[in-house]
Structure formats: structure tokens, C-alpha cells
C-alpha positions in Angstrom: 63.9 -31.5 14.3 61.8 -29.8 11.5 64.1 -27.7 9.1 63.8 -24.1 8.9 62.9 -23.2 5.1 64.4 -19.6 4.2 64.1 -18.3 0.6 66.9 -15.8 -0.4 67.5 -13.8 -3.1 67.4 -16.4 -5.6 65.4 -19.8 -4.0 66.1 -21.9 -1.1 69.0 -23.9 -0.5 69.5 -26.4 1.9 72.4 -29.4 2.4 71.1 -32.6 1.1 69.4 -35.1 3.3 70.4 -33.0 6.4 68.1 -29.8 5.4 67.4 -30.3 1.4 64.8 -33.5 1.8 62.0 -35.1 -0.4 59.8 -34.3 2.8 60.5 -30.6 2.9 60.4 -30.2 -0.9 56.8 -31.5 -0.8 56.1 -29.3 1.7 57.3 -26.2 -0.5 55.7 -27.3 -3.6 52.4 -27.3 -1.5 53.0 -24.3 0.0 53.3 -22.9 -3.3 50.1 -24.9 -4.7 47.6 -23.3 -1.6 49.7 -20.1 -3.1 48.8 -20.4 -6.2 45.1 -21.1 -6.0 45.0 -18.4 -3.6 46.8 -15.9 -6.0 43.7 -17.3 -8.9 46.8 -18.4 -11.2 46.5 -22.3 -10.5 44.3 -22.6 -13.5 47.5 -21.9 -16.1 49.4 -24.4 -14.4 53.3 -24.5 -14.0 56.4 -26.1 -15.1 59.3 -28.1 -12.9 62.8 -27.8 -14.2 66.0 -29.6 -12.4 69.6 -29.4 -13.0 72.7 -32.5 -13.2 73.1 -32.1 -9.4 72.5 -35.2 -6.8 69.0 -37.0 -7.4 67.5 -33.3 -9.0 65.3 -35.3 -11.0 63.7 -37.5 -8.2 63.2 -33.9 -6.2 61.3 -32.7 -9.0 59.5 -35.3 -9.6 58.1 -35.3 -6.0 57.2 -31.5 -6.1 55.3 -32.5 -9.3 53.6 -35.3 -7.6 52.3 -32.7 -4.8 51.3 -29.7 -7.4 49.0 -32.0 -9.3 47.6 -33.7 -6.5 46.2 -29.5 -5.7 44.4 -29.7 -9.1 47.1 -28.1 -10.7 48.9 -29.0 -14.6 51.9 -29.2 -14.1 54.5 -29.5 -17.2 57.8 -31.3 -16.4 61.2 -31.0 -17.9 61.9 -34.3 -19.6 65.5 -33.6 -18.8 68.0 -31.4 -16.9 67.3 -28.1 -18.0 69.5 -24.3 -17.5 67.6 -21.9 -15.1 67.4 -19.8 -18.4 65.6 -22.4 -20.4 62.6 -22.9 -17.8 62.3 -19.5 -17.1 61.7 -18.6 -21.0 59.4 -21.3 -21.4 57.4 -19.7 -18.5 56.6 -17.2 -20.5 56.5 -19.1 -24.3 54.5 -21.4 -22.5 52.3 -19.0 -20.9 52.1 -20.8 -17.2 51.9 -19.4 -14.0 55.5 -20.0 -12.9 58.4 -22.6 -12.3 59.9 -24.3 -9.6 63.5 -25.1 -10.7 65.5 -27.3 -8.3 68.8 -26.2 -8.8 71.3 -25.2 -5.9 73.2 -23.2 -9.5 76.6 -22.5 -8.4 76.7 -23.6 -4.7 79.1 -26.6 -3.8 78.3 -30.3 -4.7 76.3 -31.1 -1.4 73.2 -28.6 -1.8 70.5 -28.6 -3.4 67.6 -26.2 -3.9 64.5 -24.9 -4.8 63.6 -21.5 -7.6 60.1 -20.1 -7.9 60.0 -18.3 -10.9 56.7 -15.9 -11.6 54.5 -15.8 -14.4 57.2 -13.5 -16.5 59.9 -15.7 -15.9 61.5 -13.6 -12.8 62.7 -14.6 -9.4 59.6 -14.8 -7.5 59.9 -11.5 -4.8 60.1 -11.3 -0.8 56.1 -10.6 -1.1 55.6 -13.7 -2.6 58.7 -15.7 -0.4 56.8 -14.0 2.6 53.8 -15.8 2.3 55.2 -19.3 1.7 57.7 -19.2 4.4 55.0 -18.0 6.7 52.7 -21.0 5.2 55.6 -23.4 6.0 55.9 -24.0 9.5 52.3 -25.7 9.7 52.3 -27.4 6.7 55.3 -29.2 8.1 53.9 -29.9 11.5 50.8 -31.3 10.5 52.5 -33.0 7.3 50.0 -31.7 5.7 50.6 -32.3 2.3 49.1 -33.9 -0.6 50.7 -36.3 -3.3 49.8 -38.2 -6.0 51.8 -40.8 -7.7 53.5 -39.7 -10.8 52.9 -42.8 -13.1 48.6 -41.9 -11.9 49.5 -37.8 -12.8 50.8 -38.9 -16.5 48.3 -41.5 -16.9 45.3 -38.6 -16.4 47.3 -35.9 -18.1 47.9 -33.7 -15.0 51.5 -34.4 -15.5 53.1 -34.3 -18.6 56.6 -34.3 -20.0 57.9 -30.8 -21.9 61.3 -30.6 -24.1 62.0 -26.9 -22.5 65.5 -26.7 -25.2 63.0 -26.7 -28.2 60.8 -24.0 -26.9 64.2 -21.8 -26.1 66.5 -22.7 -28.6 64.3 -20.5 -31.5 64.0 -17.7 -28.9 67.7 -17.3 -29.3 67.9 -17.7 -33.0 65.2 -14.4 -33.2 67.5 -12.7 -30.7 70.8 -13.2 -32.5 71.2 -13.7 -36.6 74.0 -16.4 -36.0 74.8 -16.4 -39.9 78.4 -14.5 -39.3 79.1 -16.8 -35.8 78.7 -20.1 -37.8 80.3 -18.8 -41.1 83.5 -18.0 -38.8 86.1 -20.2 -38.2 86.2 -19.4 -34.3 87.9 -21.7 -31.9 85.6 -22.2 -28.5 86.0 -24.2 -25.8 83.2 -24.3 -23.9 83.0 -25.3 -20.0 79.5 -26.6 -18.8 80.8 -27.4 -15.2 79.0 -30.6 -15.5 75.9 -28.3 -15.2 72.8 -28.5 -16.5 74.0 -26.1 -20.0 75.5 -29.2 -21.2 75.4 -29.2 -25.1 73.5 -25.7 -25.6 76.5 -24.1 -27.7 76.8 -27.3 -29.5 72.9 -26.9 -30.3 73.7 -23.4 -31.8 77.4 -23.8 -33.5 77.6 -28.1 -34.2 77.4 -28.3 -37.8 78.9 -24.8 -38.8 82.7 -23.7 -39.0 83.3 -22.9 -35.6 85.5 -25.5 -34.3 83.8 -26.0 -30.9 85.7 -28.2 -28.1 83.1 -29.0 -25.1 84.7 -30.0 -21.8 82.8 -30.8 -18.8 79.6 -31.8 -20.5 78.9 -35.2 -18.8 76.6 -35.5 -15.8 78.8 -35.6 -12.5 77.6 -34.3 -8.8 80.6 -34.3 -7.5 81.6 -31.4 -9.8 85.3 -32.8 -9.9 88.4 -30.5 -10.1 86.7 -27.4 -8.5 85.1 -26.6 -5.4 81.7 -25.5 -6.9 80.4 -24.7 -10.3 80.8 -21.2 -10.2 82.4 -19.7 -13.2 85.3 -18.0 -11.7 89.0 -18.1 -12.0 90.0 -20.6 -9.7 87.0 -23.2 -10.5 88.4 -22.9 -14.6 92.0 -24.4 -14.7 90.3 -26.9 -17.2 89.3 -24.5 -19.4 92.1 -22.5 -18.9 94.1 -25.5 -20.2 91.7 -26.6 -22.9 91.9 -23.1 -24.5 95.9 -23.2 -24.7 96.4 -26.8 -25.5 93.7 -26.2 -28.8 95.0 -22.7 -29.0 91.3 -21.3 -28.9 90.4 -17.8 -29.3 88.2 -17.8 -26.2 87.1 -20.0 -23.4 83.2 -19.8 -22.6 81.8 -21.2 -19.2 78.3 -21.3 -17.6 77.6 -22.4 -14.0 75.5 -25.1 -12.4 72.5 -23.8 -14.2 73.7 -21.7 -17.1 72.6 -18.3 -16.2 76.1 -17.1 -15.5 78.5 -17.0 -17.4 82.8 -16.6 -17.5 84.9 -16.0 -20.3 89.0 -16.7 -20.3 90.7 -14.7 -22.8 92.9 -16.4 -25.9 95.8 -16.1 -23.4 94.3 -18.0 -20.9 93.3 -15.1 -19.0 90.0 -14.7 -17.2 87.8 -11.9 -18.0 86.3 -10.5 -14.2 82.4 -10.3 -14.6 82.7 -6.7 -14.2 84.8 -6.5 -17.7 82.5 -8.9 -19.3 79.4 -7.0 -18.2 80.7 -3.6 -19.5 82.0 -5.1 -22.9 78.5 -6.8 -23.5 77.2 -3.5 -23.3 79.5 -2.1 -25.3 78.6 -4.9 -28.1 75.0 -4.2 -27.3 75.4 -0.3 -28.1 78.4 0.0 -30.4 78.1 -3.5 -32.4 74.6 -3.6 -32.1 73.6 -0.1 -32.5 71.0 0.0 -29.8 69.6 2.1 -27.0 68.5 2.0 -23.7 68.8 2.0 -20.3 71.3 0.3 -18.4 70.8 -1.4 -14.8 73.8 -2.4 -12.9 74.1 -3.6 -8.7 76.0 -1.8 -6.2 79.1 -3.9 -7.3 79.0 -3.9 -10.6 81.8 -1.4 -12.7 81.7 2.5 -12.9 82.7 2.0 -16.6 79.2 1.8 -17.2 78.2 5.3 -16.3 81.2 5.9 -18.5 79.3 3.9 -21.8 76.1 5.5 -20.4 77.9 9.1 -21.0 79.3 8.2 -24.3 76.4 7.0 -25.8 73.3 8.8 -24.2 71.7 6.4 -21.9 70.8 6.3 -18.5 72.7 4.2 -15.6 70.3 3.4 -13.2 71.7 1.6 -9.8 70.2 -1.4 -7.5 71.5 -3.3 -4.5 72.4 -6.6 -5.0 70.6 -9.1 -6.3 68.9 -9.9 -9.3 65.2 -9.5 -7.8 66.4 -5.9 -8.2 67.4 -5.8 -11.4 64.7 -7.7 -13.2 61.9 -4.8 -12.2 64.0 -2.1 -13.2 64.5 -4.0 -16.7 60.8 -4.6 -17.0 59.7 -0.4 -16.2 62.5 1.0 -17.8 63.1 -1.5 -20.7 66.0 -1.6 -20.1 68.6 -2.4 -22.6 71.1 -5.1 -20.5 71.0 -5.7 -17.1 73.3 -7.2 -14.9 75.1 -7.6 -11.1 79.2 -9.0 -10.4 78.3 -12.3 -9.9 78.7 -12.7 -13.8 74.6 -12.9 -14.7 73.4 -11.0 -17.3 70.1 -10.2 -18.3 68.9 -8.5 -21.8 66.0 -6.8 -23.5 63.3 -9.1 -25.8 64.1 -11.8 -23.6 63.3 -12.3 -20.3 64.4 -10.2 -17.5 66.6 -12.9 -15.8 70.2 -13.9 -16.3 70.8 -16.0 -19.0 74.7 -17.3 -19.2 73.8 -19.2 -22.3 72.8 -15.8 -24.4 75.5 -13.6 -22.6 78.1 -16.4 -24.1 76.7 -16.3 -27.6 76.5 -12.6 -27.6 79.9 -12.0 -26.7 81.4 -15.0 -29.7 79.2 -12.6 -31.7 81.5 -9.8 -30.6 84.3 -11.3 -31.4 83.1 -12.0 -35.0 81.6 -8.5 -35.7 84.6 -7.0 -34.6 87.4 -9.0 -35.9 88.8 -9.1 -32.1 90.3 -11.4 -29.5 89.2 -10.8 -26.3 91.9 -9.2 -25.1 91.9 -6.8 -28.2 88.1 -6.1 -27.0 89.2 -5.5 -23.4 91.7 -2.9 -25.1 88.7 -1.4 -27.0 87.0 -0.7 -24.3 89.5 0.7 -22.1 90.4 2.8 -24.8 86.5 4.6 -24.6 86.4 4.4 -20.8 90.0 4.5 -19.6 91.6 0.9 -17.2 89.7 0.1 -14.5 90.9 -2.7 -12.2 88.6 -4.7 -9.8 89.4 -6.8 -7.1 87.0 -8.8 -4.1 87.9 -10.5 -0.9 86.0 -12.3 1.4 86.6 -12.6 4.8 84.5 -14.6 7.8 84.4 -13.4 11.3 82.6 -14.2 14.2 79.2 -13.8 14.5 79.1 -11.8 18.2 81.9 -9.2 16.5 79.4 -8.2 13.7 77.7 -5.5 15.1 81.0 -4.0 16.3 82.9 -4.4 12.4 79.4 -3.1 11.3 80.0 0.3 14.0 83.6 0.6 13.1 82.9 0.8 9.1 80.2 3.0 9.9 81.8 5.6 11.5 84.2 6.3 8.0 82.3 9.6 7.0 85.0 11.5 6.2 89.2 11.9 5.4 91.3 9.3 3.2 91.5 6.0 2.8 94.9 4.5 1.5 95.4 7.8 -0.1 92.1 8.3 -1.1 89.7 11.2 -0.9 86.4 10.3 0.1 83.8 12.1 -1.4 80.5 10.5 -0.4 79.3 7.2 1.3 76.4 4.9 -0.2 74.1 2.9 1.9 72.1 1.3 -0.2 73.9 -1.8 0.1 76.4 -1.8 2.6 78.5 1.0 2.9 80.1 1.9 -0.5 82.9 4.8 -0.2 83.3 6.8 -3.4 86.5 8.9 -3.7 87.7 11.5 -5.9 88.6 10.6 -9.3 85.9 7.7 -8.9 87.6 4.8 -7.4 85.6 3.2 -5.3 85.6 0.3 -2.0 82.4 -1.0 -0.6 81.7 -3.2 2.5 78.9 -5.8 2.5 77.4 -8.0 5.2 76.0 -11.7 3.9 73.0 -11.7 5.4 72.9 -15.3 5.9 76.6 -16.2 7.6 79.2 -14.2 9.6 80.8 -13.4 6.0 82.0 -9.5 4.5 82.8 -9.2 1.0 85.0 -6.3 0.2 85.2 -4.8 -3.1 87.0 -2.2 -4.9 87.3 -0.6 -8.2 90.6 1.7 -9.0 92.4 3.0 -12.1 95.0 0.2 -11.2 95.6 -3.2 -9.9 97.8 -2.0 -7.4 95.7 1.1 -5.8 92.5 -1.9 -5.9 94.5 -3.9 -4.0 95.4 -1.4 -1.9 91.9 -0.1 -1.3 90.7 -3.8 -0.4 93.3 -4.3 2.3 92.2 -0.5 3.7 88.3 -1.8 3.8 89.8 -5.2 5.9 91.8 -3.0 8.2 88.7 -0.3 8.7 86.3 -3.4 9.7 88.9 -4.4 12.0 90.1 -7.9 10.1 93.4 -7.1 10.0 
């Protein structure tokens, strides 16, 4: 039975050997090969990244096999490589794209495929559009071309690129790292067994910070979590790692670095929503600089707050980063970022880079002479506490137009005390209430899944306000 290839907000993703094959990744690279020559970019060539995951390597290797069998140069990563990493060298590099295969932060069996455009972005639905609809015959008819790799390097339409020494100056011209190696920080750093593996060593080893690495080797399997998503209950390791060295901060990046998770010197993890608002702060306090700020749906209302205080606009997207990296691009935008913990930032590309985020916010910690829950207490001291919580719940697929009626249908009134003020629909159905607390209700648009999130002056009233969103979609 031929596989279905769908592309969603970031790539496609796919179980391996069941939907995630060598046959239907040669189909996508030519797909995107007949798009490329079609688009008249095929001439500046592209480059092929992979992460640590499950034979990532041999999946990249065929997808370069089938690009330069289309006439096309194709550079490839001579080693696993962070979604950051290849997207910079897109544009340092000056090719057409990337196609990264990385399933990032989804559990151990997936794989997956990125398209990244010429400016180092997630390629859009316009572009997705065309390749999904190119798909169906190219797989029917097998319709693809290949040539062997060990012919593409012998000619020179294949050849091997070191993406880390293209980035690693790129970050040095972002960030003066003189007062980050002159401290004497304690960092652990998480990799996840990811493909960020040795990037903070590459930027702190020789210096004073006393840098403890955990997770670093290669391992599929991502053992001890259920999937290497930087998020409280995949980090007991480095929850443990920061207490047992008695660490000043505990930095994690996912599958393919461009997320990222802090836990506090206590052992405490930082929600991306806190560390999204405090790397603006560092960006506009510390740093001194201006400019527009994007944020998701999800992301905090202590934002608008920092946007107030300090004279910049807050401009808000759905979800999703294919969002985000336009506004950052037409606005020049100073940060922007969404509550899945990625971060993107101005003079870089507009993508989510977990590596940068991580560096920028030890760089906070210097500047400022703070711990990170001394930062946390910073902020809240400009913007007041705000507390965020999210659930997820799955349902059956028949009941979801009925939970999708019975949310809708909340126009007016209160909500576990709350006075509602105004719905959003941008992105699911967002209830804002007096005072600014806030609960929204989103459909996956891929499984019988609703996330529910909230945002309240406390944990308690949160919490409150997420069981109120399960109980108005009828979960309760």
C-alpha cells in the first residue's frame, strides 16, 4: 500500500520502515528536485543535514543520491548536524535550500524529512502544496532517479560540508562571549542524545565555565525519556546532574537543537513561556535593544507587558513557527518565538535556534549576576507572576465536531470565576477574561488530540481554568 506523504507545520514525519522508508524519501527528494528546477533555483544547489536518530545518515544519503542524479549540487553534512546549523549554512552558503531528516523531538521510532528555503525558513504550505500534489505519481510510477553516491563524490556533484564551522563564527558575531568564558559558571548541559551534541563545549571548553555534558553520545533509543523533547518530565537527568554538581543552571536542547529547556539552580524547570519572556527581557534590558516582538497564540501575556514597558510592538500569530519566521523577516523583528520552547532572533536566521537561545540566556546569567530563579524574580517583579499550565487530552475522532460545537458556543458569562471579555479564533478558540487571564482550546490537526492552555495570576486559578476548558469540551 503506497504511503500517504503529508508535510506539516515543520516537515514530514512518518514511523520507520512502516511509513518513513528509503523508497518514499527518494521519492520526496525528487519531488523536490522537479521543484526546484521548476522554481529556476536548482542551479545554487542544496544542502542535506541528518540528526543521531535511527539510520538518519543512510536516509540522507539516499535523498542526496536522487537530488544529484536531477543535475543538482548537492552539499552534504559530513556529520549529524542541529536543525539550526543547516538552516544557517543555507544562507552562509548561499544555496537554494535544505532537506534535514530529523523527526526533532518526536519519539525514538520516527523519522522525518525538513525542507528549509533559500533564507533558511521552514519551507510554506505553497511550496508543501506542490510537492504533496507531485507525490502521488511519482510513487506510482517509481519514478525516480538515483545515482550512486561513491559516482556523485567521484564527479563532484556530491560533496561533504562541515556545517559546525560555517555556524560556530556566526554565533561568536552574535554574542561577545568574553564575560561567559571569564565566569566561573556551572552548566550542565542535556543534548538528549540529539544531534546538538558538543555545541556548548565548542563555545565554553577551554574557558572557566565548568561545563558537565550529559547525554552527548549517539543513542536512538533516547533512553530514560519518552522523546527528546525538552520538557520537565523527559529532564530527570539533568534535573539530577544539576544538584549532584550543584550547577547554577541546567541547559537542554531537543532531537535537533532548535529548542531549548532550562532547569533552574534548584532543580526546577523554567516553562518555555518564562524562558521566552526572560530572553526578551535580556534581549531589551541586558542588551539594550529594540524591536518588535512576535509571539503564537500560546505563548505568555507578559510579553505585551515587556512590549508596554519598553516601547515595542507585540504582534501575534497562530501556531507554528511558519508564522513567525515572516513576521520576523517584514517586521525585523527583535526575538521571535511560540510555547513549544523555540526561539528565533534578529541577525540570525528567522528560525528557532535552541543552541543560541541556551547561550544567550548563560549570558544573562553573567550580565546580571543572577541565578535563574533570581531572573524569574526579576522579571515578575516588571510584569507581575504569571503562572501557566497545558493539558492534553485525546478523544474520539466521531465526537470532535460535537467538543468543537460545545466550545464554540462559550460567547459569553464566567468561566471558573472568570469574566470573559472577548473570544479569539485565530487558533482555536482563546477566551480572554478580565484582568487578562487567559484559557484557549486547540484541535491537533493531525490526531483526535486538544491541547488546553491557560495563563493566570496563580498556579492555582491556572489550574482551575484548565480543568473549566476540559469540562466545557465535554472531557470531563
Amino acid at each position: 500500500m503506497t504511503t500517504t506523504i503529508k508535510f506539516g507545520t515543520d516537515g514530514w514525519r512518518g514511523i520507520i520502515a512502516e511509513d518513513f522508508t528509503f523508497a518514499n524519501v527518494r521519492a520526496c527528494a525528487q519531488a523536490i528536485a522537479a521543484y526546484l528546477h521548476k522554481s529556476g533555483a536548482a542551479g545554487r544547489g542544496i544542502i542535506i543535514g541528518y540528526d543521531t536518530r535511527f539510520a538518519s545518515e543512510h536516509f540522507a544519503a539516499a535523498a542526496a543520491e536522487v537530488i544529484a542524479a536531477n543535475g543538482i549540487r548537492v552539499k552534504l553534512a559530513s556529520a549529524p548536524s542541529p536543525t539550526p546549523v543547516i538552516s544557517y549554512a543555507i544562507t552562509a552558503l548561499g544555496t537554494a535550500g535544505a532537506i534535514i531528516i530529523t523527526a526533532s523531538h518526536n519519539p525514538r521510532q520516527y523519522n522525518g524529512l525538513k525542507l528549509k528555503t533559500a533564507d533558511g525558513t521552514s519551507a510554506p504550505p505553497e511550496v508543501t502544496d506542490q510537492l504533496e500534489q507531485a507525490l502521488p505519481e511519482i510513487l506510482a510510477r517509481q519514478a525516480v532517479k538515483s545515482l550512486p553516491l561513491a559516482d556523485g563524490i567521484k564527479s563532484g556533484s556530491i560533496e561533504y560540508v562541515d556545517t559546525g564551522s560555517v555556524y560556530l563564527p556566526q554565533v561568536r558575531r552574535l554574542l561577545d562571549l568574553s564575560p561567559l568564558r571569564a565566569s566561573k559558571l556551572k552548566v550542565v548541559a542535556d543534548y538528549m542524545f540529539g544531534a546538538g551534541a558538543s555545541y556548548f563545549k565548542d563555545f565554553l571548553g577551554g574557558s572557566n565555565v565548568d561545563l558537565t555534558e550529559i547525554n552527548a553520545e549517539r543513542n536512538p533509543i533516547f533512553p530514560g525519556m519518552a522523546n527528546p523533547e525538552p520538557i520537565a518530565k523527559n529532564l530527570d537527568a539533568l534535573k539530577q546532574a544539576v544538584l549532584a554538581n550543584k550547577a547554577g543552571v541546567g541547559v537542554a536542547t531537543d532531537g535537533d537543537a532548535d529548542r531549548v529547556g532550562i532547569m533552574d539552580e534548584q532543580g526546577n524547570f523554567l516553562d518555555p513561556l518564562q524562558v521566552f519572556t526572560l530572553l526578551t527581557l535580556y534581549l531589551l534590558e541586558t542588551r539594550g535593544l529594540k524591536g518588535p516582538i512576535i509571539k503564537t497564540v500560546t505563548a505568555s501575556n507578559m510579553l505585551y507587558r515587556l512590549g508596554e514597558l519598553y516601547a515595542v510592538p507585540v504582534l501575534e500569530t497562530p501556531v507554528g513557527f511558519k508564522y513567525v519566521a515572516p513576521l520576523m523577516i517584514s517586521e525585523n523583528a527583535l526575538i521571535g518565538g511560540e510555547e513549544s520552547g523555540g526561539y528565533g532572533f534578529r541577525g540570525h536566521v528567522p528560525e528557532r535556534d535552541g543552541i543560541l537561545a541556551g547561550l544567550y540566556f548563560l549570558d544573562f546569567m553573567v550580565r546580571s549576576g543572577k541565578t535563574p530563579s533570581q531572573l524569574l524574580q526579576h522579571l515578575y517583579s516588571k510584569v507581575g507572576e504569571h503562572y501557566y499550565l497545558r493539558r492534553d487530552a485525546h478523544f474520539n475522532a466521531a465526537d470532535r465536531s460535537k467538543i468543537m460545537e460545545r466550545v464554540a458556543k462559550f460567547k459569553a458569562g464566567e468561566l471558573a470565576g472568570h469574566k470573559l471579555e472577548r473570544v479569539n479564533t485565530a487558533d482555536g478558540f482563546k477566551f480572554i477574561f478580565a484582568g487578562g487571564d487567559w484559557l484557549l482550546v486547540r484541535f491537533s490537526g493531525t490526531e483526535p488530540l486538544v491541547r488546553i492552555y491557560a495563563e493566570a495570576g496563580s498556579p492555582t486559578e491556572a489550574e482551575k481554568l484548565v480543568n473549566a476548558g476540559r469540562e466545557l469540551a465535554g472531557l470531563e
